[in-house]
C-alpha positions in Angstrom: -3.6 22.3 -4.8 -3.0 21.6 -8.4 -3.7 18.1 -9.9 -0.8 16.6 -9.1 -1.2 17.3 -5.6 -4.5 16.1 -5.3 -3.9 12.5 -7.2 -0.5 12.2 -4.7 -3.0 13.1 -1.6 -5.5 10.4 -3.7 -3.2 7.7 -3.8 -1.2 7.9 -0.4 -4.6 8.1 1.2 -5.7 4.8 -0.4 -2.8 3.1 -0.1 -2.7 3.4 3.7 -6.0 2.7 4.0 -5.7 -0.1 2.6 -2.4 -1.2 4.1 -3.6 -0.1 7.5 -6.5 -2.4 7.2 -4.7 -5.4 7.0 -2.4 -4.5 9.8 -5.4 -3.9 11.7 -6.6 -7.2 11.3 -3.6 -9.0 12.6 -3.3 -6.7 15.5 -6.9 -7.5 16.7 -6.4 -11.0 16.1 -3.1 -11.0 18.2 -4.6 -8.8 21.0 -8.5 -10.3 21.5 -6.6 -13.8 21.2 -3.4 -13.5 23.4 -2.0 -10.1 24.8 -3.1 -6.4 23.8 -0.1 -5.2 26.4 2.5 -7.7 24.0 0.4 -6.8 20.9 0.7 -3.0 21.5 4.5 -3.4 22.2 4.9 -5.2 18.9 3.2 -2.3 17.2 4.9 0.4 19.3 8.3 -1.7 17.9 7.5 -1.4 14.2 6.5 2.1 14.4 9.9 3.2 16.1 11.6 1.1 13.1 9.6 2.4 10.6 10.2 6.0 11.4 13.7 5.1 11.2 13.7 3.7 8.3 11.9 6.5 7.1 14.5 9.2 8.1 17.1 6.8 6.4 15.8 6.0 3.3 14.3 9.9 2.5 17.3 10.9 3.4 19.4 9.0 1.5 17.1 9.6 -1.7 17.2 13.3 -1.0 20.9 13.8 -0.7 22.8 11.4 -3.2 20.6 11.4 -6.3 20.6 14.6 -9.2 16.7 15.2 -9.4 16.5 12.9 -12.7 17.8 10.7 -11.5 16.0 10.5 -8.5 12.9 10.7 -10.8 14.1 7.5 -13.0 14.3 5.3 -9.9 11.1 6.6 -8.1 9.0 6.1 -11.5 10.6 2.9 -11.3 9.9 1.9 -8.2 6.3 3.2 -8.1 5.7 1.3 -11.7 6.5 -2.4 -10.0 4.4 -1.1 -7.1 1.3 0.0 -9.6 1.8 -2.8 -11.7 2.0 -5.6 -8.3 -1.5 -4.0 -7.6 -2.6 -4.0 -10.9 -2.0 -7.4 -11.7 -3.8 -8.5 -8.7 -7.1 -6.4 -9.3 -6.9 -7.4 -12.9 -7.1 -10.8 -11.2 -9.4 -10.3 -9.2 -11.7 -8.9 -11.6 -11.7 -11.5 -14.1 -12.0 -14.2 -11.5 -8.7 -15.5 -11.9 -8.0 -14.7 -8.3 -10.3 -15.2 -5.4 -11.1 -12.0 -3.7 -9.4 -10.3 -0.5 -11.3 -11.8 2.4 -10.5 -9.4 5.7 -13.0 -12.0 8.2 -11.1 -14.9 6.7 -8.0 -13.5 7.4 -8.7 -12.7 11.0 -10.5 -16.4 11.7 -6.8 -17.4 10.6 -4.9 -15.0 12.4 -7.0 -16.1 15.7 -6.7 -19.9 14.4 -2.6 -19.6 14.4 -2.3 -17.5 17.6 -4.5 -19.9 19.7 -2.6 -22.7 18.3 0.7 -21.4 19.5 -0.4 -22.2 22.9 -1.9 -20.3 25.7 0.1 -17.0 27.5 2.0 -17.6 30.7 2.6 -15.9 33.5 2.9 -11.7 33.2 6.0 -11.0 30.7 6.3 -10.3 27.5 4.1 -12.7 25.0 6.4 -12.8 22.2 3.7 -14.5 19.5 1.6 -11.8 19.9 5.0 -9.5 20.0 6.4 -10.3 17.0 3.4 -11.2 14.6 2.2 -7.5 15.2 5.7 -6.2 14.8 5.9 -8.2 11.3 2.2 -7.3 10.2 2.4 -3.6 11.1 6.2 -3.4 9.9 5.8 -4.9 6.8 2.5 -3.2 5.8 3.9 0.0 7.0 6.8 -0.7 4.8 4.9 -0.2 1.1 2.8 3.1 2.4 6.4 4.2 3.9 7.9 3.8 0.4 5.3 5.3 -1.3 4.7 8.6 1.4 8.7 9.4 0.3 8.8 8.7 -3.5 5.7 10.6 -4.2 6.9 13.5 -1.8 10.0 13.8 -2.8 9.3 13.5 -6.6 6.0 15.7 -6.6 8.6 18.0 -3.7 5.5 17.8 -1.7 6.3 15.6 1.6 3.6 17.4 3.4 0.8 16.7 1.7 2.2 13.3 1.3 2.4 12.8 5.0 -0.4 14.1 5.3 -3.0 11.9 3.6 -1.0 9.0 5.0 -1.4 10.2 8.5 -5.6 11.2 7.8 -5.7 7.1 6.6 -3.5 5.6 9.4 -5.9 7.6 11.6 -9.5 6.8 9.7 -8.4 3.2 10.4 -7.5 3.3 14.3 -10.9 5.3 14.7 -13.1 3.2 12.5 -11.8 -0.1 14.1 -11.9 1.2 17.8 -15.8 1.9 17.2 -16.1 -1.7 15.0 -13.5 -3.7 17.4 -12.9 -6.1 14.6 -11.9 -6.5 11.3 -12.8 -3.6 8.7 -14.3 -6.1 6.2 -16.9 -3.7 5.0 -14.2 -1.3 3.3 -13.7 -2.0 -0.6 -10.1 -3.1 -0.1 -10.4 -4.6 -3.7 -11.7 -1.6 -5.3 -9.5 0.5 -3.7 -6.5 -1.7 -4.4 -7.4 -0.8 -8.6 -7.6 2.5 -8.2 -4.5 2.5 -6.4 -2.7 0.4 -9.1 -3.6 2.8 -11.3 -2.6 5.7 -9.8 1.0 3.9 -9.0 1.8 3.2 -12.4 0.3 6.5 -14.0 2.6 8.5 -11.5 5.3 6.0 -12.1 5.4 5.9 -15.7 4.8 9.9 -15.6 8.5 10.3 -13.5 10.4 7.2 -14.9 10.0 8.8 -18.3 10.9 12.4 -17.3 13.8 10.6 -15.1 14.9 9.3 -18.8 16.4 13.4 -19.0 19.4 11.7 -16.9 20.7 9.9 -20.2 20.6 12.9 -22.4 23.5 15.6 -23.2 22.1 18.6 -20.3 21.1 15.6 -18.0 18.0 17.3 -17.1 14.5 16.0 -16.8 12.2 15.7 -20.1 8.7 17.4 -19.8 5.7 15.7 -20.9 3.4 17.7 -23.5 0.9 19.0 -21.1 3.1 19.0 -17.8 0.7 17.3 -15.2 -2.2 16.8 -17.1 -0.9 13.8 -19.3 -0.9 12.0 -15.4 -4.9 12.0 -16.0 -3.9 10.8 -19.8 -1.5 7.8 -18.6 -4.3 7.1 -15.8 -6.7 6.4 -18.4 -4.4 4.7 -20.7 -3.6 2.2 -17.7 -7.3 1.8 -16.6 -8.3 0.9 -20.7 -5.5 -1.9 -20.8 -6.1 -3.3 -17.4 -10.2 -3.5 -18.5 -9.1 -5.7 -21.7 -6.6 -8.0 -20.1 -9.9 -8.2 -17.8 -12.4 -9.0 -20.5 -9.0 -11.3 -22.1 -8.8 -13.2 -19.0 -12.5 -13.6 -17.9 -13.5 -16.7 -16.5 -17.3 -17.8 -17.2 -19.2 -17.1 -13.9 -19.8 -20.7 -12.8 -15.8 -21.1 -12.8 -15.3 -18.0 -11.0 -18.0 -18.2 -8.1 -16.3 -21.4 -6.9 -13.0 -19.5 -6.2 -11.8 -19.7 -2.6 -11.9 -16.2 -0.7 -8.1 -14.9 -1.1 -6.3 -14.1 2.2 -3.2 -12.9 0.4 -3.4 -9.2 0.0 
């Protein structure tokens, strides 16, 4: 695989990781709490939607947008992506932000589901149902988006796939031997070098997308082809590091911050 191929596999693997970690977390709060047969259902639900979705929105992406185009809005959409995560780790790192907590999390998942009462009788739980649905759905969401517009701009779906399927998977068989929540895993570290790769990839197509508004309509080439990705990643990581350093708290202030649950 050429570079491009291995910093799409990089970043899809990461990114579900990372999302599959905190879906895990809810799903083991829900099913040690309440129900693992409602839980299971609820996951079982978001996966049918998701792959739905999938087929939809790849689909759609494929078929009505000219390959700048398609380019311009998946740089785009990859750039908020990179730049959500980036703004969080640069956060984080300056100790403006508390950092991602997994255990406090799950204390407050199991916190709200034994608040919502206890399960009765044999049917369907639908707390644990549809708190699992919404967790897995939603965090499946943001690794679906990102699985399609790196495959279809890189025209590599199966590696994309790929490394999303080898992360959904490392999670499932790390937290069936744990059976809790992945806490050790650097979700914050790996949430930066996510960021970065987001908005290096996304500013890397958005500007070759920019082809679209020119006389042939066709996509712009960066001096270098794929290696100004490694150029943008670095340009990216040196700007994140000084609005770090520009919005560092002293280190009394910061160790006081309360352990984020917010991913």
């Amino acid at each position: 695989m050429d570079a491009a191929a291995w910093g799409l596999g990089t970043a899809v693997l990461l990114a579900s990781i990372v999302e599959m970690v905190e879906a895990l977390t809810i799903v083991m709060a829900m099913g040690m709490t309440r129900s693992w047969r409602s839980t299971f259902a609820g996951v079982a639900a978001a996966l049918v939607a998701l792959t739905a979705f999938t087929a939809v929105a790849g689909y759609a992406l494929a078929t009505w947008l000219p390959e700048a185009a398609l380019q311009l809005a998946i740089g785009g959409v990859l750039l908020i992506f990179g730049l959500q995560w980036l703004r969080k780790a640069i956060l984080r790192s300056s100790g403006r932000k508390a950092m991602h907590d997994e255990d406090q999390i799950f204390a407050d998942e199991v916190a709200a589901a034994e608040s919502a009462g206890a399960v009765r009788g044999k049917g369907l739980d639908w707390f644990s149902f549809m708190v699992s649905f919404k967790g897995v759905f939603l965090e499946g969401v943001e690794v679906v988006f990102i699985v399609i517009t790196f495959g279809l701009s890189a025209d590599n779906m199966p590696v994309a796939i790929g490394a999303a399927v080898l992360g959904v998977l490392l999670v499932l068989g790390v937290g069936i031997a744990v059976r809790g929540p992945l806490s050790k895993v650097p979700e914050n570290t790996m949430k930066y070098g996510v960021g970065l790769l987001l908005a290096a990839f996304g500013t890397f197509w958005a500007v070759e997308g920019l082809g679209i508004f020119t006389a042939s309509h066709q996509s712009l080439e960066w001096p270098g082809a794929d290696l100004a990705i490694l150029v943008l990643v670095a340009a990216w990581f040196g700007l994140s590091r000084v609005m770090v350093h520009a919005l560092r708290r002293p280190a009394a202030a910061a160790s006081t911050a309360v352990p984020s649950t917010s991913s």
